[in-house]
C-alpha positions in Angstrom: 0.0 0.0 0.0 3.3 2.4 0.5 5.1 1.4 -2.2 1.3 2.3 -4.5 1.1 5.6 -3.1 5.0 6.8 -3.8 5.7 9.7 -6.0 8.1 7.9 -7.9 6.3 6.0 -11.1 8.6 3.4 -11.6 8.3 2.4 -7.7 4.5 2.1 -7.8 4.8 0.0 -11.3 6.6 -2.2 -9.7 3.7 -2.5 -6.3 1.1 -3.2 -9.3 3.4 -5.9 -11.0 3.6 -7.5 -7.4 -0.6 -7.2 -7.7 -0.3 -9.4 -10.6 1.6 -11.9 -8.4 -1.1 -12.0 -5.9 -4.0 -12.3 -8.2 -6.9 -13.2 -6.9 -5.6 -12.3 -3.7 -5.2 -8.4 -4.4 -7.8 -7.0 -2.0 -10.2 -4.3 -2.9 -8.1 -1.3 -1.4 -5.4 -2.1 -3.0 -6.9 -2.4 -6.0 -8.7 1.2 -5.9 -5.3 2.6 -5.4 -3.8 1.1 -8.1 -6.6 1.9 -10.7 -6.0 6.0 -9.7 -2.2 5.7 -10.6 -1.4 9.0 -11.8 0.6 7.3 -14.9 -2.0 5.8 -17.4 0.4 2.7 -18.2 0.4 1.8 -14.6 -3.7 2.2 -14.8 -3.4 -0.3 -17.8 -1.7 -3.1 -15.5 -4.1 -2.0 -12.6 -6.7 -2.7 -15.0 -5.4 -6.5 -16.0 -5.1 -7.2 -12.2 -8.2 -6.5 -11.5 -9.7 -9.0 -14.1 -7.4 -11.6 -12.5 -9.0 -11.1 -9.4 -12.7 -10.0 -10.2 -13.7 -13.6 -9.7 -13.6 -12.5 -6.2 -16.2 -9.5 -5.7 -19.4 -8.9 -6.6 -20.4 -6.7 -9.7 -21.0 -3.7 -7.0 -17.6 -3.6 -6.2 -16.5 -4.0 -9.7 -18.2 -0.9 -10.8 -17.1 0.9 -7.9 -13.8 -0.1 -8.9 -14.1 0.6 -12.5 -15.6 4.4 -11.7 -12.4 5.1 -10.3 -10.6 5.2 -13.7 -10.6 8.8 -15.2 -11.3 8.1 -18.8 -13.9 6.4 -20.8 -11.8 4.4 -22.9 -10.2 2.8 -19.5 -13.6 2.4 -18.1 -14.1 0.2 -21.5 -11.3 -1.4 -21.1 -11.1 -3.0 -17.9 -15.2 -3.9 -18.4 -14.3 -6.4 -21.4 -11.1 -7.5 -19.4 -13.5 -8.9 -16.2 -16.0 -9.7 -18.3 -13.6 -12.0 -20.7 -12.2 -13.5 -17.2 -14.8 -14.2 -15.1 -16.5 -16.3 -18.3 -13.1 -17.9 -18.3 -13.8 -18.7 -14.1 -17.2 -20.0 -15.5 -19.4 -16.4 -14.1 -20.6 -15.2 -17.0 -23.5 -13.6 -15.6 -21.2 -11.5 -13.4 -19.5 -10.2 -16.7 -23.2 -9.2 -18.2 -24.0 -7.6 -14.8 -21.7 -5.3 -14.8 -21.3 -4.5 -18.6 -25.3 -3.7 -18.0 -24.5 -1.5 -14.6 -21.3 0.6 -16.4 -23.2 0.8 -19.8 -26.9 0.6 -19.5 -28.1 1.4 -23.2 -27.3 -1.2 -25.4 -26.7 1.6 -27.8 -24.0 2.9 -26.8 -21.9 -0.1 -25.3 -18.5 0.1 -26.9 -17.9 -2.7 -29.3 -15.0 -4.6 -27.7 -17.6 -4.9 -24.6 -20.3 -6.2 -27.2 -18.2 -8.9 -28.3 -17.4 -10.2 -24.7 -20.9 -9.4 -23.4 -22.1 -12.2 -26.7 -19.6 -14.6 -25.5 -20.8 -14.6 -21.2 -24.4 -14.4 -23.0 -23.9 -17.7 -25.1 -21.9 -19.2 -22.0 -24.6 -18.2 -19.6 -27.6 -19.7 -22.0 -29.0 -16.7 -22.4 -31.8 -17.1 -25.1 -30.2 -16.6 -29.2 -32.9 -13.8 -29.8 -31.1 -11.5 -26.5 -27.9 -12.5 -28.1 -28.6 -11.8 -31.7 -29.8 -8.3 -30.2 -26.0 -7.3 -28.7 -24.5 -9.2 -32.0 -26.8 -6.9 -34.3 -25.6 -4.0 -32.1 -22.3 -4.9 -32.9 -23.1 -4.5 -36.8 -24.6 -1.1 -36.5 -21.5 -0.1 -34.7 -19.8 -0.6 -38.2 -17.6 -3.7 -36.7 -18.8 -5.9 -39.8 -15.6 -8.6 -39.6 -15.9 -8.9 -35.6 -19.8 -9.3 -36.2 -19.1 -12.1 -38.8 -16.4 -13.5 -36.6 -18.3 -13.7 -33.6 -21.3 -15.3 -35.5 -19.8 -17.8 -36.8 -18.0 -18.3 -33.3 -21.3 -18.6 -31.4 -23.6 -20.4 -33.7 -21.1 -22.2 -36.2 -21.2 -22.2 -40.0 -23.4 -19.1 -40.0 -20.8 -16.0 -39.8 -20.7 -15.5 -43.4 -24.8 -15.2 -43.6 -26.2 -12.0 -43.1 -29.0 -12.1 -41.4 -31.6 -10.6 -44.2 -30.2 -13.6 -46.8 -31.1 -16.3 -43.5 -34.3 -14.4 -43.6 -34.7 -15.1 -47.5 -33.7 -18.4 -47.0 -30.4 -19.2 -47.6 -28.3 -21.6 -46.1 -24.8 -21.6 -44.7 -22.6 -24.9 -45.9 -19.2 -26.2 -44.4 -17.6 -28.5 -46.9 -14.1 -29.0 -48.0 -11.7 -27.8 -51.2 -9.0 -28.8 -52.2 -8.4 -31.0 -48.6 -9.0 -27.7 -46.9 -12.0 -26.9 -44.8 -14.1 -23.7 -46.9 -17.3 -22.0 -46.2 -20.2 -21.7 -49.1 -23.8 -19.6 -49.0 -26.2 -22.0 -51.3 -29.2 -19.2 -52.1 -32.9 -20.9 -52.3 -34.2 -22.4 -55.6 -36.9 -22.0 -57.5 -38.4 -25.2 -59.4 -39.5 -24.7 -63.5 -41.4 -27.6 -64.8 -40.6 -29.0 -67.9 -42.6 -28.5 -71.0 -43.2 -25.4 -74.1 -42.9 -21.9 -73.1 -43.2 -19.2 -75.9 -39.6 -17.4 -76.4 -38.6 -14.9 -78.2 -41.0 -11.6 -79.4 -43.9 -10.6 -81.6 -43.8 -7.0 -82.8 -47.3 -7.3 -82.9 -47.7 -8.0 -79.4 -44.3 -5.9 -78.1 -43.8 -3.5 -80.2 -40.4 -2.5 -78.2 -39.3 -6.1 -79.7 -35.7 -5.8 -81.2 -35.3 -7.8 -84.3 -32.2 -10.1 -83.0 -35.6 -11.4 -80.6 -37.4 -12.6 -83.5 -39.1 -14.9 -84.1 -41.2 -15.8 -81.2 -41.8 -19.7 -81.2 -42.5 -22.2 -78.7 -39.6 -24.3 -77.0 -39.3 -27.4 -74.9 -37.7 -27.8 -71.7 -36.4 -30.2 -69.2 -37.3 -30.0 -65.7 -34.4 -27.6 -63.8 -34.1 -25.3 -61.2 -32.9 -21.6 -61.2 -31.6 -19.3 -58.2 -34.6 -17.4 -56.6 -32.1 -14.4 -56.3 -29.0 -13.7 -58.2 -25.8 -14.2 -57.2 -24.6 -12.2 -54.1 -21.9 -10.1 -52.9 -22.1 -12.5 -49.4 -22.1 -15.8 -52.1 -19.4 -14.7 -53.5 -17.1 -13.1 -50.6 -16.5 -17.3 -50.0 -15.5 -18.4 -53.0 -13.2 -15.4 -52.5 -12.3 -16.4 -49.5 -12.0 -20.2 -49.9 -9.7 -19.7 -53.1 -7.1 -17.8 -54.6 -9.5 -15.7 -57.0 -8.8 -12.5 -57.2 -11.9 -10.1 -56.2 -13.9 -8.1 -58.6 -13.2 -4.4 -58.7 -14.7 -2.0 -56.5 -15.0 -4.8 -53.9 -14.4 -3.1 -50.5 -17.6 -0.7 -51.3 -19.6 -4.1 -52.9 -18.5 -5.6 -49.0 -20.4 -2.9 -47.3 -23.6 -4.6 -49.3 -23.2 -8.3 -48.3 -27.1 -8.8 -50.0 -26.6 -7.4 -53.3 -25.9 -8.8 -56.4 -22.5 -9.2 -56.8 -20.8 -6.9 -59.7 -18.4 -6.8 -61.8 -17.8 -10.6 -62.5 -16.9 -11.6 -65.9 -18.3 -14.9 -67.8 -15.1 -16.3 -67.0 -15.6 -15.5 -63.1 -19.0 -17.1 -62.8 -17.3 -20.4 -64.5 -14.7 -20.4 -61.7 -17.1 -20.1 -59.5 -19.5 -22.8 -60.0 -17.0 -25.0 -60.7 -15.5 -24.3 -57.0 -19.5 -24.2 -55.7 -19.9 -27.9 -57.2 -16.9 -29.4 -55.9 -17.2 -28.2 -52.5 -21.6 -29.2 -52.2 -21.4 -32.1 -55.0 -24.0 -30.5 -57.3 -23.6 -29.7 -60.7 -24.2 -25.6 -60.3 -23.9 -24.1 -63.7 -25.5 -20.9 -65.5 -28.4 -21.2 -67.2 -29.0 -20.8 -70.9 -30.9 -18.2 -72.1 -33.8 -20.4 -72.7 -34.1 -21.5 -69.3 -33.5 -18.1 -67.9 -36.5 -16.7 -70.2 -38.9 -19.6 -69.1 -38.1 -18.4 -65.5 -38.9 -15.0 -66.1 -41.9 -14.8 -67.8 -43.8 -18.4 -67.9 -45.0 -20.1 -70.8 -47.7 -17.7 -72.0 -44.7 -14.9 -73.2 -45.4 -11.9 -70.7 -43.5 -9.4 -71.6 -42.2 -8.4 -68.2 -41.9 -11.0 -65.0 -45.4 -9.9 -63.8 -47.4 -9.3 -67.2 -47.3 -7.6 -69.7 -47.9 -3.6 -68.7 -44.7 -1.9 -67.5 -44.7 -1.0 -63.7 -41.4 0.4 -62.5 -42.0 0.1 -58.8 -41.8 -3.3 -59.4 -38.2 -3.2 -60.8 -34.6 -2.0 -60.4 -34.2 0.4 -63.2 -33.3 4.0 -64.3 -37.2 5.1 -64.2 -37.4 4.5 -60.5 -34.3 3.3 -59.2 -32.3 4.6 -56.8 -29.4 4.6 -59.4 -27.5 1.6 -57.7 -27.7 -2.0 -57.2 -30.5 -2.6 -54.6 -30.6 -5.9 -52.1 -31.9 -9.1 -53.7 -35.6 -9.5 -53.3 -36.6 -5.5 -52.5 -39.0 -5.5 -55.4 -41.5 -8.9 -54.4 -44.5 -7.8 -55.7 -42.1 -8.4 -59.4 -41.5 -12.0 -59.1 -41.9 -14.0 -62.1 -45.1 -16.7 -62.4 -42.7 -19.1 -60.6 -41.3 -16.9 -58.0 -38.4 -16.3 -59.5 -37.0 -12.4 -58.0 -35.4 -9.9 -59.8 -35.4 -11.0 -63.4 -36.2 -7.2 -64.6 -33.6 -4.7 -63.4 -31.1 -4.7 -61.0 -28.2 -6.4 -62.9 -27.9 -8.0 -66.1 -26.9 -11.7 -65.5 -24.5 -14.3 -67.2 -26.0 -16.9 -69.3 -24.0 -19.9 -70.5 -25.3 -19.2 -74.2 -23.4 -18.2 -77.2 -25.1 -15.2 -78.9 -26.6 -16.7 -82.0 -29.8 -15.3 -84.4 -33.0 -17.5 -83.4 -34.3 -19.7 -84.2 -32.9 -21.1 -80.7 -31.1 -24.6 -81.0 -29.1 -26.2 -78.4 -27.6 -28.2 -81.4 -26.1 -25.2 -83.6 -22.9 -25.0 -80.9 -24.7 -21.7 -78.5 -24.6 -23.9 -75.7 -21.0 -24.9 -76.0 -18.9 -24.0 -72.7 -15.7 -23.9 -74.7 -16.4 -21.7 -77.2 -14.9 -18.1 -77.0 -17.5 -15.9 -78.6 -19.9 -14.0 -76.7 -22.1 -14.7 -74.3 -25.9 -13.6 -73.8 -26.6 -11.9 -70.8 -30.0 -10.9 -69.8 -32.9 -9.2 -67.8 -31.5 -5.3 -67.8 -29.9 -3.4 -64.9 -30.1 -0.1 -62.5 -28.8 1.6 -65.4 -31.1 0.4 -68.1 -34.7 1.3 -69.5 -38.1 -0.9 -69.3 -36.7 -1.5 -72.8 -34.2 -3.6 -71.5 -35.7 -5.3 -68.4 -38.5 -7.0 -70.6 -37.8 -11.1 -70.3 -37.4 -11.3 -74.2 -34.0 -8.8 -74.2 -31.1 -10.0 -75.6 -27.6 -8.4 -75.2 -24.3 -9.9 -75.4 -20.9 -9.2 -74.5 -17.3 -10.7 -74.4 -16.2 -13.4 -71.6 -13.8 -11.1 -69.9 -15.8 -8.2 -70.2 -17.1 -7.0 -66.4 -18.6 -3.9 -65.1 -20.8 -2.5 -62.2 -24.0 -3.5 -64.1 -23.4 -7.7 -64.8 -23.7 -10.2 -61.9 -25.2 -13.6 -62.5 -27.8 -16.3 -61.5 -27.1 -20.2 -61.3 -29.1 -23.1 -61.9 -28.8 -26.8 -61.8 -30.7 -29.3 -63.6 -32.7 -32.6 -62.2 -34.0 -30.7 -59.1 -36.5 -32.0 -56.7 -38.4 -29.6 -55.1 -38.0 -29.4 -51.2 -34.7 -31.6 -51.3 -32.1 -30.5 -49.3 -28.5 -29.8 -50.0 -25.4 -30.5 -47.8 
């Protein structure tokens, strides 16, 4: 207690390093001393020793003790120090006590004291919904990698989904690559029965039509399955992640919107990455053709847009309405397709696997052909397009390398049952 209350620093950093030897043992009035140390390094060890021995007091005394410190960033500190090691002596509760008692409004409790309040939460069985509250507090604070982190710590396989795309029913999936453990998002499905479908235009009906949609005819298809969303920035952040793909451009702004469609991906990208998707869940993932995509957007009666044939831009992504930027997957329900299908006018314009080719549509002529180099069709318009463009019968195509802020993609698989599950 002398040797704490000496004018010389180096004398009374020595007392608090003898604390630390006593641990658990420090008493409260020694304690108190130490944590109003005139020297803020000395406050810092004052602050570790007190964690050590906090397994020892009551939360009262804690905050007593803690209100002694003269700043707010101490008074942070040394609440997720006792809070990480009383958890560690198996008292979380005492750690969630206090954190309440120094920082009553959720609100405004610092992030490094969100993350340990989670943890003495998840230890202390406190129901998921209170915890998901401090962990979506956490996100607001602008802490996005600690909030995945910390997700994925507490309820495994799940740190990589934000919570809107759980919402919209995707799934998270653990599987390996490569002998090496990887994460994956796998978005819902939506099933398209086989049979005819009109494709293509009639100028009599549309007259927007361009001619390279012409002639509208009837086409048969297998039974498949198409993604109810398109692809998005969280889907791909994984394969990112789990490989040693480079990311698209403009990626740390497309991070801040984990459920948009992901951007600036080329042809070539979307290959890599269903290849990598397949291997690690065992499905054949592909894109679609251009057939398939059309049948999923506008059913077998040839609406010209997803929800008939009148143009309604509230119910799409595009430059009549839009906010001039890629919105999150799903914001425009009431434009789903006659199957369900989301987002197929506007938004982005997505990858197909076809090779632009005049109609009359044949999966014989070579369009269908993953190794051929010529363009690709990519369809269903963007942000940045016209009404023009987001009708399901549009047609554009573009080189395999070519990427920009208005292409994502959509996948598809083939065979699907509905309702089966994925692992």
């Amino acid at each position: 207690d002398v040797a704490l209350q000496q004018d010389d620093a180096e004398t009374r950093k020595n007392a608090i390093f003898s604390l630390k030897e006593l641990g658990s043992h420090a008493t409260p009035e020694l304690l108190k001393t130490a944590l109003q140390d005139k020297e803020q390094a000395n406050r810092t060890e004052a602050i570790a020793v007190v964690a050590l021995a906090a397994q020892n007091y009551g939360a009262d005394t804690l905050q007593t003790m803690i209100q002694l410190l003269p700043s707010d960033d101490e008074r942070t500190q040394a609440v997720a120090q006792i809070a990480s090691e009383v958890r560690k002596a198996r008292q979380p509760a005492k750690g969630i006590k206090l954190a309440n008692r120094v920082f009553p409004s959720l609100a405004k409790t610092p992030a490094v004291v969100l993350v340990e309040v989670a943890r003495a939460q998840k230890d202390a069985g406190v129901a998921e919904e209170e915890i998901r509250a401090a962990l979506e507090q956490l996100r607001q604070s602008g802490a996005d990698r600690q909030y995945n982190q910390l997700l994925d710590e507490l309820f495994p396989g799940t740190g990589l989904l934000p919570d809107r795309l759980r919402i919209l029913g995707y799934t998270a999936v653990i599987g390996q690559y490569h002998g090496k453990e990887t994460k994956v998002i796998v978005g819902p499905l939506c099933a398209i029965p086989a049979g005819e479908f009109l494709m293509g235009s009639d100028k009599q009906k549309d007259r927007q039509a361009y001619d390279n949609e012409l002639p509208q005819f009837s086409f048969t298809l297998e039974e498949y399955a198409i993604g109810k969303y398109p692809l998005t920035v969280a889907e791909y952040q994984a394969f990112v992640e789990g490989t040693d793909r480079n990311a698209p451009d403009n990626w740390r702004r497309q991070l801040s919107h984990l459920d948009h469609p992901v951007v600036h991906v080329s042809w070539d990208d979307t290959q890599a990455y269903v290849q990598w998707l397949g291997e690690v869940t065992g499905e054949k993932w592909r894109l679609p053709s251009e057939a398939e995509w059309e049948k999923a957007a506008r059913g077998t009666a040839g609406r010209i847009y997803p929800w008939g044939n009148e143009w309604d831009a509230s119910k799409a992504n595009t430059i009549e309405k839009g906010p001039g930027a890629t919105t999150p997957v799903g914001s425009y329900p009431q434009g789903a397709s006659p199957y369900g299908v989301m987002d197929m006018a506007g938004n982005v314009w997505e990858w197909t696997n076809t090779v632009y080719k005049e109609y009359p549509y044949n999966t014989k002529d070579g369009r269908e052909d993953e190794n051929s180099t010529n363009t690709r069709v990519l369809r269903g318009g963007s942000w940045n397009d016209n009404s023009r463009n987001a009708r399901a019968a549009d047609r554009y195509n573009v080189g395999l390398d070519d990427s920009n802020g208005i292409r994502g993609a959509r996948l598809a698989v083939s065979r699907f049952v509905a309702g089966s599950k994925r692992t």
